[in-house]
LOKE-381054 format. One line per field, with one value per residue (C-alpha): residue number from 0; residue in one letter; x, y negated, z. Coordinates in steps of 0.02 Angstrom, whole numbers, plus 32768, in hexadecimal, padded with zeros to 4 digits. Example, Ala and Ser with C-alpha at 12.3 -4.5 7.8 and 13.67 -1.06 7.14 Angstrom:
2
num <- [0;1];
residu <- [A;S];
east <- [8267;82AC];
north <- [80E1;8035];
up <- [8186;8165];
//
This chain:
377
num <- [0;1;2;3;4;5;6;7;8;9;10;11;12;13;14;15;16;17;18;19;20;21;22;23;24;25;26;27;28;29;30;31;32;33;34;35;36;37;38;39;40;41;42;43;44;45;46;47;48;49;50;51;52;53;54;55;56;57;58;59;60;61;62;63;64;65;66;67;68;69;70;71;72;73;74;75;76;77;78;79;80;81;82;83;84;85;86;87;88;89;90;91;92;93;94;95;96;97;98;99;100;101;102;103;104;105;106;107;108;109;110;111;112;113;114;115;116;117;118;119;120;121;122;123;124;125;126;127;128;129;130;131;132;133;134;135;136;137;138;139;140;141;142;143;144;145;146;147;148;149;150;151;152;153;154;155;156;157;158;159;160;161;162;163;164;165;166;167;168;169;170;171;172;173;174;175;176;177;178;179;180;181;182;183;184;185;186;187;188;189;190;191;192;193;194;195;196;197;198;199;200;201;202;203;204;205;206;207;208;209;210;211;212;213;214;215;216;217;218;219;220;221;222;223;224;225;226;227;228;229;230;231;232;233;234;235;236;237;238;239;240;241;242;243;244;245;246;247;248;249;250;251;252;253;254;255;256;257;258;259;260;261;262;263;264;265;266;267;268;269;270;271;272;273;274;275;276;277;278;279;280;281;282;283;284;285;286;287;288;289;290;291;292;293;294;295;296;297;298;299;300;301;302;303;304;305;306;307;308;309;310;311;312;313;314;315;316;317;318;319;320;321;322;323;324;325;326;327;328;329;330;331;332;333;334;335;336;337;338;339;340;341;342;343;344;345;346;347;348;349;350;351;352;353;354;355;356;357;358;359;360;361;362;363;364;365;366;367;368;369;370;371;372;373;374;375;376];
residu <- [X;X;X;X;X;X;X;X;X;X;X;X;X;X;X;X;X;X;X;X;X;X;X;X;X;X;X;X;X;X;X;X;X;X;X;X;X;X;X;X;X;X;X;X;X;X;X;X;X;X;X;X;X;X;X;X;X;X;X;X;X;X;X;X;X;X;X;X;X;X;X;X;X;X;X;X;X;X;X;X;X;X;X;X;X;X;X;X;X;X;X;X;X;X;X;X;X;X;X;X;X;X;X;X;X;X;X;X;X;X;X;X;X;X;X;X;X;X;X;X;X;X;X;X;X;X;X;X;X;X;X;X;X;X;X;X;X;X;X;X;X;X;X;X;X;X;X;X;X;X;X;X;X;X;X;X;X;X;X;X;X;X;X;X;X;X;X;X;X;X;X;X;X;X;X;X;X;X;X;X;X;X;X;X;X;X;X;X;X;X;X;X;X;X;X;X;X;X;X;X;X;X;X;X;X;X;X;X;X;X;X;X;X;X;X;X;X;X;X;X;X;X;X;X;X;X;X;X;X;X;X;X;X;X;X;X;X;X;X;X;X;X;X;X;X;X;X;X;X;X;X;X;X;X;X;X;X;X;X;X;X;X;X;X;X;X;X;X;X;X;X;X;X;X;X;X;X;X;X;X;X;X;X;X;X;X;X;X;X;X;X;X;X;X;X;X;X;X;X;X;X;X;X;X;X;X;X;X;X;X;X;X;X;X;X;X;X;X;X;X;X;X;X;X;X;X;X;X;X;X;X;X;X;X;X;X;X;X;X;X;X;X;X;X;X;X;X;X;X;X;X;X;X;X;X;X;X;X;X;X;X;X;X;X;X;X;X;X;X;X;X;X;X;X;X;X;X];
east <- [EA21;E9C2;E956;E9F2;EA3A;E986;E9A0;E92C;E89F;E84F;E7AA;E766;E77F;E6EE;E6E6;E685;E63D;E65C;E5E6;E642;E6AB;E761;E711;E6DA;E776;E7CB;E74D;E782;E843;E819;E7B9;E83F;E8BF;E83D;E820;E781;E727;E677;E62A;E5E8;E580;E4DC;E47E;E470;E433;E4BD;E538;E4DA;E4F8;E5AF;E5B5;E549;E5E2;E657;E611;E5BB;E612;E5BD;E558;E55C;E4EC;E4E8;E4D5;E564;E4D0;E4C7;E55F;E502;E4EB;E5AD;E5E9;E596;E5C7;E68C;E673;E6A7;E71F;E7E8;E7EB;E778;E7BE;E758;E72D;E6A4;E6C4;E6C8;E713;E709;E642;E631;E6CB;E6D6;E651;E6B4;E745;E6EA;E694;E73E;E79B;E70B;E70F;E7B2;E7C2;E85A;E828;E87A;E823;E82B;E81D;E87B;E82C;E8C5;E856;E808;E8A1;E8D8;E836;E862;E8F6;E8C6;E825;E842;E8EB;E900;E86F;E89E;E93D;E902;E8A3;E91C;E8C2;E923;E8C3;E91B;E8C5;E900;E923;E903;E970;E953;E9CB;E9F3;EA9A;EAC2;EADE;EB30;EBB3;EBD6;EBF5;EC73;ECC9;ECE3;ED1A;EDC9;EDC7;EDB8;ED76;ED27;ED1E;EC83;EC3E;EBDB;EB63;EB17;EA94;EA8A;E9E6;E9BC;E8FB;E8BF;E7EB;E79C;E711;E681;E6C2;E785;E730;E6C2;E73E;E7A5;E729;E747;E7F0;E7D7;E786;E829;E86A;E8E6;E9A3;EA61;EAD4;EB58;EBF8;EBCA;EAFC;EA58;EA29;E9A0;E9C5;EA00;E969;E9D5;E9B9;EA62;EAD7;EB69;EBB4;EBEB;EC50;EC28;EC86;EC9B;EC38;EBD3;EC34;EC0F;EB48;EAEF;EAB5;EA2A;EA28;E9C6;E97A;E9A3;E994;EA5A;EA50;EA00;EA54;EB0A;EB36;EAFF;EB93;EC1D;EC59;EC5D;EC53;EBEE;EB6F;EB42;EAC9;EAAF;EA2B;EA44;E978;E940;E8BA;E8F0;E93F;EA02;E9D9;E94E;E9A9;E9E5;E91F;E915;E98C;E91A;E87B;E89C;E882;E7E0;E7A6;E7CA;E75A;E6C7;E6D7;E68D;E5F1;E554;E5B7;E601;E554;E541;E5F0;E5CB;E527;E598;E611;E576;E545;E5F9;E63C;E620;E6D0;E753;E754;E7D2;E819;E830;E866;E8ED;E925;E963;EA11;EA60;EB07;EB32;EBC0;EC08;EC9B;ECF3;ED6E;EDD5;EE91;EEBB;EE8B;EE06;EDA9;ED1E;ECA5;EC22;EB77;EB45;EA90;E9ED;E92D;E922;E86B;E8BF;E94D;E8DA;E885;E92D;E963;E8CE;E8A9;E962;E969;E8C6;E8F3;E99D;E94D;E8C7;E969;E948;EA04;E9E6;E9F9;EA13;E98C;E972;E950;E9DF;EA2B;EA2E;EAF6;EAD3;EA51;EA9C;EB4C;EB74;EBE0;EB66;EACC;EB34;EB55;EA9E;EA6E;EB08;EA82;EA1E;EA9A;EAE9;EBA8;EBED;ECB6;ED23;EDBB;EE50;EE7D;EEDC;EF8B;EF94;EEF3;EF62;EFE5];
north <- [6583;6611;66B4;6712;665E;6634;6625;6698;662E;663F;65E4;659D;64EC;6465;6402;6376;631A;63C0;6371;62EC;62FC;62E9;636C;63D5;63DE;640F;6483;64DF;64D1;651A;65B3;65CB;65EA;6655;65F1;6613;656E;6526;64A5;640C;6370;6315;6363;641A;6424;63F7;6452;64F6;64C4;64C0;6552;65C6;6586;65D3;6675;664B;65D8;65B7;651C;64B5;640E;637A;62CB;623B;61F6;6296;62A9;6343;6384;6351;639F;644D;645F;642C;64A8;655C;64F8;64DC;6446;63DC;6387;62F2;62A9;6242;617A;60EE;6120;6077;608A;614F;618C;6175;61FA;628B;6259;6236;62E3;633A;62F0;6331;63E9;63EF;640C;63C3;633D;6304;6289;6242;6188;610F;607B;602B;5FF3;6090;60FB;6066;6091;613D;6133;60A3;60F4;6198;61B5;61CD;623F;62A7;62C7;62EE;6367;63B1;637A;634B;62B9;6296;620B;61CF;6288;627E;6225;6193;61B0;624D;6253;61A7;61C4;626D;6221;6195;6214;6269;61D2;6191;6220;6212;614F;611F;6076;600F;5F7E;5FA0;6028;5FFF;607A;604D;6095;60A0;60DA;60F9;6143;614C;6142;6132;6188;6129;6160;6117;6093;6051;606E;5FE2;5F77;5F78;5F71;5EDD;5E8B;5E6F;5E66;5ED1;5EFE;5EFE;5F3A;5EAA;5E92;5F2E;5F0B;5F13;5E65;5E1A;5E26;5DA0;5D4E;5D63;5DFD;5DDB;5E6C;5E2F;5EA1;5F5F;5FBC;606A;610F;611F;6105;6099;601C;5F67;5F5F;5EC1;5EE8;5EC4;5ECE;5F58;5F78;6026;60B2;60C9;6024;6071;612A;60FE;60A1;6127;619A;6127;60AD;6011;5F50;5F52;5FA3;5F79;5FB8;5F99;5FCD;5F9D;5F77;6026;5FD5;5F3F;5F2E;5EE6;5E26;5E23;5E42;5D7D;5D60;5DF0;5DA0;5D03;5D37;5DD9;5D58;5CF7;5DA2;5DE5;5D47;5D79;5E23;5DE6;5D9A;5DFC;5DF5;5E9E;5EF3;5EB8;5F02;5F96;5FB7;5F86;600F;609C;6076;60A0;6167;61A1;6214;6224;62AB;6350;6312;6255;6294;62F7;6277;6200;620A;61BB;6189;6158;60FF;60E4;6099;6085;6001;5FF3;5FCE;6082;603C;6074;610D;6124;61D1;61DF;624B;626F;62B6;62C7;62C5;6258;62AE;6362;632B;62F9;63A4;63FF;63AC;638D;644A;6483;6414;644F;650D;64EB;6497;6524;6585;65E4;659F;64EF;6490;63CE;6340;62A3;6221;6252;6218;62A1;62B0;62CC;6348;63BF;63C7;6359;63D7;6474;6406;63CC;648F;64A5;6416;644A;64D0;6438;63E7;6367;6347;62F2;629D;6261;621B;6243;61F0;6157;617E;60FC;6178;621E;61E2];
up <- [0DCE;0D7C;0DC4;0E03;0E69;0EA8;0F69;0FDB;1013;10B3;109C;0FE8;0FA5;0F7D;0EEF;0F25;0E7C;0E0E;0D84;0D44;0CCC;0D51;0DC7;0D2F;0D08;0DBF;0DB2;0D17;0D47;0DEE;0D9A;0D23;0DAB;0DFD;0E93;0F1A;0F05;0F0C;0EA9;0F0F;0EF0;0EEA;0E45;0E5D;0DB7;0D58;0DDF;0DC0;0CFE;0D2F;0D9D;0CF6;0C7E;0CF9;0D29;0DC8;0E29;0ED7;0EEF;0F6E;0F6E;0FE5;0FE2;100E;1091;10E2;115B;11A6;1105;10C5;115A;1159;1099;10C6;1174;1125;1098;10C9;1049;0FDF;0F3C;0F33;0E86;0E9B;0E7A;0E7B;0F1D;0F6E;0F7C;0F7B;0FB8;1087;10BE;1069;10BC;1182;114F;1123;11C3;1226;11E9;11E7;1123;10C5;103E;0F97;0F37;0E83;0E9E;0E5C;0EB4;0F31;0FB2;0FD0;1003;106E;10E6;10DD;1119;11B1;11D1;11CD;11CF;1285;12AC;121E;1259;1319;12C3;1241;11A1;1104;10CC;0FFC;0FAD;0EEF;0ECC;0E13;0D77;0DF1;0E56;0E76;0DE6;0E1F;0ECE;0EB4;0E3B;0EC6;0F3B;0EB5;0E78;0F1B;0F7D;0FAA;0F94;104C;106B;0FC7;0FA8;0F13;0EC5;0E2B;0DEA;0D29;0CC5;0C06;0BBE;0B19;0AC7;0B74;0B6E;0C1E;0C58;0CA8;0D46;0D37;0CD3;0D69;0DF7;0D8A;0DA1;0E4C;0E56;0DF2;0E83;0EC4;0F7B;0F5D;0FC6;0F91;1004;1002;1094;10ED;1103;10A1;1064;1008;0F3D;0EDE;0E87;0DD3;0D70;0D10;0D27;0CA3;0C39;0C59;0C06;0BD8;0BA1;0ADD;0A83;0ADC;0B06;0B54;0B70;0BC1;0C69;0CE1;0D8E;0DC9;0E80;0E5A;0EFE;0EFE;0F62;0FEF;0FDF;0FBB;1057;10C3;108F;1031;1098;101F;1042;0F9E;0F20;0E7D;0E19;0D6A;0CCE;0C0F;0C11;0BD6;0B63;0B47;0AB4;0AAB;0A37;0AD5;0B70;0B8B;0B98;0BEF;0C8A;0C82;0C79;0D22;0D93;0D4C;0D3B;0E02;0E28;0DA6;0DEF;0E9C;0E40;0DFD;0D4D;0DBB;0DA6;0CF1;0CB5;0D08;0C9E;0C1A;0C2E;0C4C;0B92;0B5F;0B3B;0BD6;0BCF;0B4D;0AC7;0AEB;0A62;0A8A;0B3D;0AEF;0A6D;0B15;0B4A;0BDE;0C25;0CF2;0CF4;0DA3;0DE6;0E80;0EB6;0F5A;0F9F;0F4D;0E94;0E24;0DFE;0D84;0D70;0CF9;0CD7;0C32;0BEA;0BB8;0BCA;0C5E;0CA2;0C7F;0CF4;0D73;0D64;0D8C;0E09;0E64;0E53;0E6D;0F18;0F54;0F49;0FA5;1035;103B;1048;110E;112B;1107;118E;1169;11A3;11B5;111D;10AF;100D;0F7C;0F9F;1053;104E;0FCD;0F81;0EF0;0E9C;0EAA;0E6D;0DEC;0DA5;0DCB;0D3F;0CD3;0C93;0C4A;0BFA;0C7B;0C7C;0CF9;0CF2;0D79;0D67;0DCD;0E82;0E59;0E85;0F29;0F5E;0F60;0FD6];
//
């Protein structure tokens, strides 16, 4: 989407946690496709630092204890991009402030648990009230559940669709860094024979096999968002979802599988508190450089009585995705002829093909095979 495409907007969009370095971002992507938009948050100072670098940007500042506060900054906004994480401690005023003021919401999380409580908590009032609530709107899982959509439309009934992530040079920020270490905690969902159920306690997700040329990759199991989204618009007795470790490297991923579940249990000690002063003395955000330098691939598949049917999504710079689409989704639901609400997935709240083209512009490619031929008849 560029200047000439930008939809008319009828009131601005907040970017709630515009000085770290995922909101910085947003906020950059939204200014280059010339979008009215404020910068929110707790430090004013480093927002108006923010708002200087980009000629001015309003400033909007209140705090995630403040629901009167949250809710007269969302008031004259028509959406909020939320970026500030881990969302499983900060996250939940934003959205109760957003359902309130009847201001869409995307978020950046990639946290499992969190978008399950959006979508039981909120879900229902939102959609009384015409509010698009679209949690996991960034690299996680935004592509994922989009290529789902695409690879199984025309399928009719599955019996799985698997959706697998392979990573390479990807360098967390603090932010993605400390949201795994709750998601770590475990007490994560699979949806298995048509319901959500509690996850296995394994982290072993086999072996995939990947386009050329990757190839076969060791797997994890990963309580990835697509869990929660998928099921909501493919009807599927099953979903898989699967990660080739990211940072773990390939000779470690056997201890990898062994050690996820020792680790889920340390995670729910005060060993939580002392990783997480770990990571805060670790690069607080990836280089442009290093974030360039990491390529991705989404392998999904989908498997019923009509046969099999694979689609793929192909790129780079996982936090400049995020930016895109995050920013790209906002201004379409700011859009004055929006009108979806509720707590949707990404493929239900905008069109998988048109926010493909939109990211085509940064590099994503997306493949889908042809309906197998039992599905054409």
């Amino acid at each position: 989407m560029d200047r000439a495409e930008t939809p008319a907007q009828n009131r601005p969009i907040a970017v709630y946690g515009a000085s770290g370095f995922t909101g910085g971002l947003i906020a950059r992507e939204l200014r280059r496709l010339g979008a009215d938009f404020l910068l929110a948050g707790r430090d004013r100072g480093k927002l108006e630092g923010l708002s200087e670098e980009l000629g001015g940007v309003p400033v909007a500042v209140a705090s995630l204890d403040d629901p009167a506060g949250l809710r007269e900054m969302l008031e004259p906004c028509s959406v909020v991009a939320a970026c500030a994480g881990p969302f499983s401690l900060h996250g939940e005023p934003v959205v109760e402030a957003a359902v309130e003021t009847g201001t869409h919401y995307l978020d950046t999380t990639g946290e499992q648990g969190f978008m399950r409580m959006v979508f039981d908590r909120y879900g229902a009032r939102a959609a009384e009230k015409g509010v698009a609530l679209v949690s996991g709107m960034g690299f996680d899982y935004a592509p994922g559940d989009l290529i789902a959509a695409l690879t199984a439309d025309g399928m009719g009934p599955l019996e799985e669709i698997v959706v697998a992530y392979c990573v390479h040079g990807f360098a967390p920020t603090h932010g993605t860094a400390l949201s795994g270490l709750e998601i770590m905690r475990g007490g994560d969902v699979v949806w298995a024979d048509g319901d959500w159920r509690p996850a296995p306690h394994s982290a072993d997700g086999g072996r995939w096999h990947f386009p050329d040329p990757i190839g076969e990759q060791r797997m994890l199991r990963y309580p990835a968002g697509e869990q929660i989204t998928v099921p909501r618009h493919i009807e599927t007795a099953r979903v898989r979802t699967l990660l080739n470790g990211m940072v773990v490297p390939p000779r470690l991923m056997p201890l990898a599988v062994i050690s996820s579940p020792l680790l889920g249990l340390a995670m729910r000690t005060p060993l939580r508190q002392a990783m997480a002063a770990l990571v805060r003395r670790l690069p607080a955000a990836p280089s442009e450089e290093g974030r360039k330098a990491s390529r991705f691939t989404i392998s999904c598949e989908a498997r019923g009585k009509a046969g099999v049917r694979r689609g793929t999504v192909r790129g780079s710079d996982v936090y400049g995705l995020t930016a895109v689409s995050v920013a790209n989704g906002a201004l379409l639901c700011a859009d004055s002829t929006y009108d979806r609400g509720g707590a949707l997935a990404p493929a239900q709240a905008f069109d998988p093909t048109s926010l493909f083209a939109a990211l085509a512009d940064f590099g994503v490619s997306t493949e889908v095979e042809p309906l197998p031929a039992s599905a054409d008849r």
